[in-house]
C-alpha positions as CSV (number, residue, x, y, z in Angstrom):
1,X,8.5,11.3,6.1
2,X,8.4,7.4,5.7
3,X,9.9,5.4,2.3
4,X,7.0,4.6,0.2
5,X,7.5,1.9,-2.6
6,X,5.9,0.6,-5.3
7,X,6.2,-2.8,-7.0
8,X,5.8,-3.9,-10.9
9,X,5.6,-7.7,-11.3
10,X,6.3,-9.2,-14.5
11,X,3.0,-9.2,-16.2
12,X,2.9,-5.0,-15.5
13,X,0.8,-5.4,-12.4
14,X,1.7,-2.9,-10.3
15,X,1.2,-2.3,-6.1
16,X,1.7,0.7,-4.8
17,X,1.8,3.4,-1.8
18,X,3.9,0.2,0.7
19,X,5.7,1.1,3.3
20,X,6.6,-2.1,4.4
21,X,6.8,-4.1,0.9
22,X,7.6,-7.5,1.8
23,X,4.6,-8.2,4.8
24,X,2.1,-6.1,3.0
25,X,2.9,-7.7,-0.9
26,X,3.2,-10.8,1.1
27,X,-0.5,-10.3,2.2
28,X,-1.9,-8.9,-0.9
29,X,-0.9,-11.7,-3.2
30,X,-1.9,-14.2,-0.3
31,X,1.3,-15.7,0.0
32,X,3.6,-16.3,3.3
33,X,6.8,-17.8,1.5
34,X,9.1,-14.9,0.3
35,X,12.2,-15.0,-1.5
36,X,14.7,-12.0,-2.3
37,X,15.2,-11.4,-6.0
38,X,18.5,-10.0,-6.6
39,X,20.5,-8.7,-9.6
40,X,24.0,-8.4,-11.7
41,X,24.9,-5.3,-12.7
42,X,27.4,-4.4,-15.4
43,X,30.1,-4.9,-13.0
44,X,29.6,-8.1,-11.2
45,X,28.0,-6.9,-8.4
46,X,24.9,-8.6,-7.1
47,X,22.0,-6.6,-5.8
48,X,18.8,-6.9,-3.8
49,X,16.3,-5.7,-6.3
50,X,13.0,-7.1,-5.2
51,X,11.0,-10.2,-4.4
52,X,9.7,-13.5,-5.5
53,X,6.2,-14.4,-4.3
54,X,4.4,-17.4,-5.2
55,X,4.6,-17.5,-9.1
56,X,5.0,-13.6,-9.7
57,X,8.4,-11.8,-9.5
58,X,8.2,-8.2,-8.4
59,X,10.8,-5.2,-8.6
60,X,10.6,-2.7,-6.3
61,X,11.3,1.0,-6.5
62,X,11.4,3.7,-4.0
63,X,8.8,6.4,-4.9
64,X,10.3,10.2,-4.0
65,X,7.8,13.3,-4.0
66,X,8.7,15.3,-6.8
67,X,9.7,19.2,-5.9
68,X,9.8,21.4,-8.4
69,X,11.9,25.0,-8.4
């Protein structure tokens, strides 16, 4: 089965069933430049966590069917 992700931008707009986020959020938002948005966690270490498109900053999360017992 193929990663599906979802995006939240800052306002709480979210995007969601992409399987390839950067070309498809790139397209929705109707915007070609795309930066990386990355991270610092508690520890110093420095993270890809998203991306910045025009004016709107998006986090991405991988989206995993849920299976119950």
């Amino acid at each position: 089965m193929k990663k599906l992700y979802m995006a939240i931008d800052q306002y709480g707009q979210t995007y969601h069933s992409l399987i390839n986020p950067r070309k498809e959020l790139s397209e929705i938002i109707g915007n070609k430049h795309v930066e990386k948005l990355y991270q610092d966690d508690v520890h110093g270490n420095t993270f890809h966590m998203g991306y910045v498109i025009g004016s709107l900053w998006l986090t991405l999360y991988e989206v995993t069917p849920y299976r119950g017992k």
